[in-house]
Backbone as CSV, one residue per row, in Angstrom:
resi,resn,N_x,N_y,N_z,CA_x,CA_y,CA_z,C_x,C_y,C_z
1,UNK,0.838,-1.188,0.000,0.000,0.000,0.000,0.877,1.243,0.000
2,UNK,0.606,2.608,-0.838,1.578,3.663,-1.046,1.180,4.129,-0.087
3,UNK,1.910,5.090,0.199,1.594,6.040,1.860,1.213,7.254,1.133
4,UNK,0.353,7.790,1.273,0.040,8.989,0.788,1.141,10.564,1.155
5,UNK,1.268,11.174,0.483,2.166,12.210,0.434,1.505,13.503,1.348
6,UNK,2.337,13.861,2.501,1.376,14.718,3.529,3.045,15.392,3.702
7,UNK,2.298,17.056,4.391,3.939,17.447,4.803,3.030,18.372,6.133
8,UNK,3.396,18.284,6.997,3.187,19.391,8.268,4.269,20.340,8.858
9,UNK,3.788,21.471,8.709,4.701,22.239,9.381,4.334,22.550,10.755
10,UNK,5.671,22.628,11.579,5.588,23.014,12.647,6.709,23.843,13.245
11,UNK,6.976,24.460,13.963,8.060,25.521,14.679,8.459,24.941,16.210
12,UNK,9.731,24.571,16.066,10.094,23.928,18.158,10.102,25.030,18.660
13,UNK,10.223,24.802,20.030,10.261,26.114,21.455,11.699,26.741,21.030
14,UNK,12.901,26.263,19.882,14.095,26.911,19.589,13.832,27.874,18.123
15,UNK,12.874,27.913,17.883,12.337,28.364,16.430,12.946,28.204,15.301
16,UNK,13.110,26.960,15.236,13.618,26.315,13.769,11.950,25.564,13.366
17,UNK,11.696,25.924,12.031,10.412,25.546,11.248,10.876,24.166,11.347
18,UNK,9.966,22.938,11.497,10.438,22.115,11.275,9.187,21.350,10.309
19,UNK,9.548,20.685,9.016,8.597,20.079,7.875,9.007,18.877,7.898
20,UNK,7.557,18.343,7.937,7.516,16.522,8.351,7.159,16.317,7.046
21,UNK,7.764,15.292,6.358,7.331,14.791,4.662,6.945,13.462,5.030
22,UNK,5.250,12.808,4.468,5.198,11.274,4.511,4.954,11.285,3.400
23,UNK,5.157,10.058,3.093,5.096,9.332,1.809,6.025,9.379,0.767
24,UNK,5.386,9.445,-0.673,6.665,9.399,-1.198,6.660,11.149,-1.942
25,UNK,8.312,12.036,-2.036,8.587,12.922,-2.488,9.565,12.592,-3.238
26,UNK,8.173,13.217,-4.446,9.018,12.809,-6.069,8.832,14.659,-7.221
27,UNK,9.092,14.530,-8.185,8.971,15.052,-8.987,7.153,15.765,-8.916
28,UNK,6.230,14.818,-9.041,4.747,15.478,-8.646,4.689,16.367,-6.575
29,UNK,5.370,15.877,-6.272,4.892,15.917,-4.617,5.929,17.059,-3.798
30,UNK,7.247,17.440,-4.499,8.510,18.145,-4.166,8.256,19.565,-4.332
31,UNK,7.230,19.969,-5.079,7.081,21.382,-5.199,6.294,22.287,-4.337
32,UNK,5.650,21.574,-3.707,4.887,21.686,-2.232,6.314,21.770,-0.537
33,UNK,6.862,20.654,-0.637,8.188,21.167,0.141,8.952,22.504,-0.236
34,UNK,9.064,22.950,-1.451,9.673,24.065,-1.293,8.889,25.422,-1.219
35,UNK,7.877,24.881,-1.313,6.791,26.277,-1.495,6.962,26.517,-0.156
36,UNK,6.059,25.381,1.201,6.086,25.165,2.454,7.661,25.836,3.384
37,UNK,8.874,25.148,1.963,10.039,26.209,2.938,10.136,27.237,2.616
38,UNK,10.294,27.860,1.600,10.489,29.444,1.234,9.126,30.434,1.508
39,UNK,8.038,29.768,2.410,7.219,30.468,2.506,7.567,30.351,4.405
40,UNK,8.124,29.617,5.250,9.269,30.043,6.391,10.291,30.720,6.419
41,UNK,10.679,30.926,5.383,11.983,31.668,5.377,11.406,33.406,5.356
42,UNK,10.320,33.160,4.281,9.692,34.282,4.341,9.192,35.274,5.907
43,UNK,8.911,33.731,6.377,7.677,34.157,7.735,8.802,34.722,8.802
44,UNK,10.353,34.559,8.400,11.283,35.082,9.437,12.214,33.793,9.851
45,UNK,11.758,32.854,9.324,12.643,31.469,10.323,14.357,31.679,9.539
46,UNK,15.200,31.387,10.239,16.073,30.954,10.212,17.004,29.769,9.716
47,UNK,16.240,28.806,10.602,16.196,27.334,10.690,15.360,26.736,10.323
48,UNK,15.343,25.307,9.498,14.702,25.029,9.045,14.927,23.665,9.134
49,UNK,13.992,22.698,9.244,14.402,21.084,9.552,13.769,20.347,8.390
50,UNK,14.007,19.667,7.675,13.371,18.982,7.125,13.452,17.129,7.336
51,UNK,12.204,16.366,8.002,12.462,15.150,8.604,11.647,14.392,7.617
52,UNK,13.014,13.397,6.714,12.361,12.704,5.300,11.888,10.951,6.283
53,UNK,11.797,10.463,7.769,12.184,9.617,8.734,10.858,8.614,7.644
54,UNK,9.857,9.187,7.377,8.454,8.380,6.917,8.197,8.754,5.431
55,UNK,9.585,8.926,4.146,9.472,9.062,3.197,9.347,7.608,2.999
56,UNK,8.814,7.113,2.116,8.944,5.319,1.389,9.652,5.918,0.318
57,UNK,9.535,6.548,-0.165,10.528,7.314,-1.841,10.827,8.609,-2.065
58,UNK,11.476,8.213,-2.801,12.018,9.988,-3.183,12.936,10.022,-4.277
59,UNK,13.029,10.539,-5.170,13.479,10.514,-6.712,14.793,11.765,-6.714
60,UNK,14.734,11.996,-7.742,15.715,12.820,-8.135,14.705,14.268,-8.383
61,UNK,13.645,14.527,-8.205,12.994,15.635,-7.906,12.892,16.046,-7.030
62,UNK,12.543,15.355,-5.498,12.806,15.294,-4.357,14.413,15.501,-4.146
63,UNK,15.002,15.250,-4.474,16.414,15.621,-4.058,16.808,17.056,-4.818
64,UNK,15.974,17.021,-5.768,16.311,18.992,-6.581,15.544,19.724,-5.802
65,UNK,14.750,19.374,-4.705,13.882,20.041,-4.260,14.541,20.666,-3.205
66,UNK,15.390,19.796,-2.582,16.271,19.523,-1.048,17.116,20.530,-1.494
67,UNK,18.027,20.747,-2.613,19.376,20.935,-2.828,18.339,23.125,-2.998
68,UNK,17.518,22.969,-3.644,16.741,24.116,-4.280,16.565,24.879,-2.528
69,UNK,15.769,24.291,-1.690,15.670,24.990,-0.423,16.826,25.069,-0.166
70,UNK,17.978,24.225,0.087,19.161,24.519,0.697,20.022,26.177,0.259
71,UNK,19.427,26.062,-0.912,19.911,27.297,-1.508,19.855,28.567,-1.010
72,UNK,17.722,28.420,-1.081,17.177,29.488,-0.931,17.466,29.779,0.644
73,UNK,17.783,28.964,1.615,18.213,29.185,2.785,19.507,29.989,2.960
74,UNK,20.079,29.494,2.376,21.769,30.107,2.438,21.367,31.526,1.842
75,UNK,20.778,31.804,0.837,20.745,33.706,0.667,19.924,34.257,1.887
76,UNK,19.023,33.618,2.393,18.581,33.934,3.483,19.028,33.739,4.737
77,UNK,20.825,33.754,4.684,21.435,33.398,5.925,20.547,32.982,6.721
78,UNK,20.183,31.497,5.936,19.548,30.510,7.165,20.750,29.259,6.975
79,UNK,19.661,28.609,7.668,20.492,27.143,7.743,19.181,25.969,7.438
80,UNK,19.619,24.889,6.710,18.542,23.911,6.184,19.187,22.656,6.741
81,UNK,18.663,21.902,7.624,19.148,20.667,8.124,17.872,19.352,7.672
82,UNK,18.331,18.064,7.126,18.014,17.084,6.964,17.866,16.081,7.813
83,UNK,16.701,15.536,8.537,16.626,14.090,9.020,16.061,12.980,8.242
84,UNK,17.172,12.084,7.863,16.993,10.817,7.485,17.760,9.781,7.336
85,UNK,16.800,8.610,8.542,17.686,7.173,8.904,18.224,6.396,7.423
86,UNK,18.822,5.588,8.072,19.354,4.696,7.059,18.758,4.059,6.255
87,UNK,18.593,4.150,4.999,17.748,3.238,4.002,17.512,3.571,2.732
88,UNK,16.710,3.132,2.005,16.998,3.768,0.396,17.053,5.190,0.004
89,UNK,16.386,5.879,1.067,16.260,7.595,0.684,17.462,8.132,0.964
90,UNK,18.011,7.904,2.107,19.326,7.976,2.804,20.636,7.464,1.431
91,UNK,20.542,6.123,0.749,21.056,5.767,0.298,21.599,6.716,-1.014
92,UNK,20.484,7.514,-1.818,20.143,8.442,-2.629,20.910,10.066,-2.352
93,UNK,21.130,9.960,-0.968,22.114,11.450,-1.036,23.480,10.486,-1.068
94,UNK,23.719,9.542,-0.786,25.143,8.830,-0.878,25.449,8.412,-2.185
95,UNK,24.898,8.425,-3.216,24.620,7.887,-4.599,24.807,9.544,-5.160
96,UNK,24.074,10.664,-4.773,24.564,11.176,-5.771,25.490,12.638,-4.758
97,UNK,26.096,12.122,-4.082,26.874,12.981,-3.094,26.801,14.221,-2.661
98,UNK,25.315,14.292,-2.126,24.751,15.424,-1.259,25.322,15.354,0.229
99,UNK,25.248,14.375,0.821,25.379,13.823,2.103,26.158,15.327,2.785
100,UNK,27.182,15.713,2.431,28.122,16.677,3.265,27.338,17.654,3.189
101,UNK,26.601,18.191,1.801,25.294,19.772,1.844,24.643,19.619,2.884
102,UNK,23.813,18.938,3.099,22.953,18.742,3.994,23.236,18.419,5.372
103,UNK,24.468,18.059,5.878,24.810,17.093,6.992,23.731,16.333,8.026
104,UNK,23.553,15.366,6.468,22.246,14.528,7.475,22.255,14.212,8.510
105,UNK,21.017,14.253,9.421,20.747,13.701,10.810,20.173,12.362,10.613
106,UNK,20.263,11.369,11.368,19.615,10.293,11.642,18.924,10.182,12.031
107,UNK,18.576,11.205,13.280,16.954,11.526,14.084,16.982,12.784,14.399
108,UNK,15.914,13.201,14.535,15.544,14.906,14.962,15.964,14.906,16.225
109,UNK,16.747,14.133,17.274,17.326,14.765,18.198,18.655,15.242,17.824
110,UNK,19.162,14.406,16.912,20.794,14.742,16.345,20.726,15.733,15.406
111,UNK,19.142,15.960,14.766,19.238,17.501,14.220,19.458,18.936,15.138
């Protein structure tokens, strides 16, 4: 069964935005993550979390999506941090050598 594609935003008591992605973020579903971040960056955030922990997939749109906020963060002297455990999505910044941009977290406490 596919997991349907949901993203929630939320802000911690340290005010880093933090965006929960389920399901899968692909090419149809990735343009909504960046809308969702550059519309925090807008709102004043800084920080920004993005936790891929309950992606099942994620393509090479999803990863232009990642690399695209990371961007728009950095002119916005922010900072864009990644959570995601070990497994095929994880596998996908090691495949196409994002891993150091992002300095993935393994869990949102190590973010």
């Amino acid at each position: 069964m596919v997991q349907p594609f949901a993203l929630e935003r939320a802000t911690s008591p340290s005010g880093t935005c933090l965006l929960t992605v389920t399901g899968e973020l692909d090419i149809v579903t990735s343009p909504k993550l960046v809308v969702a971040g550059r519309e925090a960056l807008r709102s004043g955030a800084s920080r920004i979390s993005v936790n891929l922990t309950d992606v099942t997939f994620m393509d090479s749109g999803g990863l232009a999506a990642l690399i695209n906020l990371h961007r728009s963060a950095e002119r916005a002297h922010g900072r864009l941090t990644v959570v995601c455990p070990d497994g095929a999505v994880r596998r996908l910044f090691a495949i196409s050598g994002t891993e150091a941009m992002f300095g993935l977290a393994r869990d949102a406490a190590a973010a």
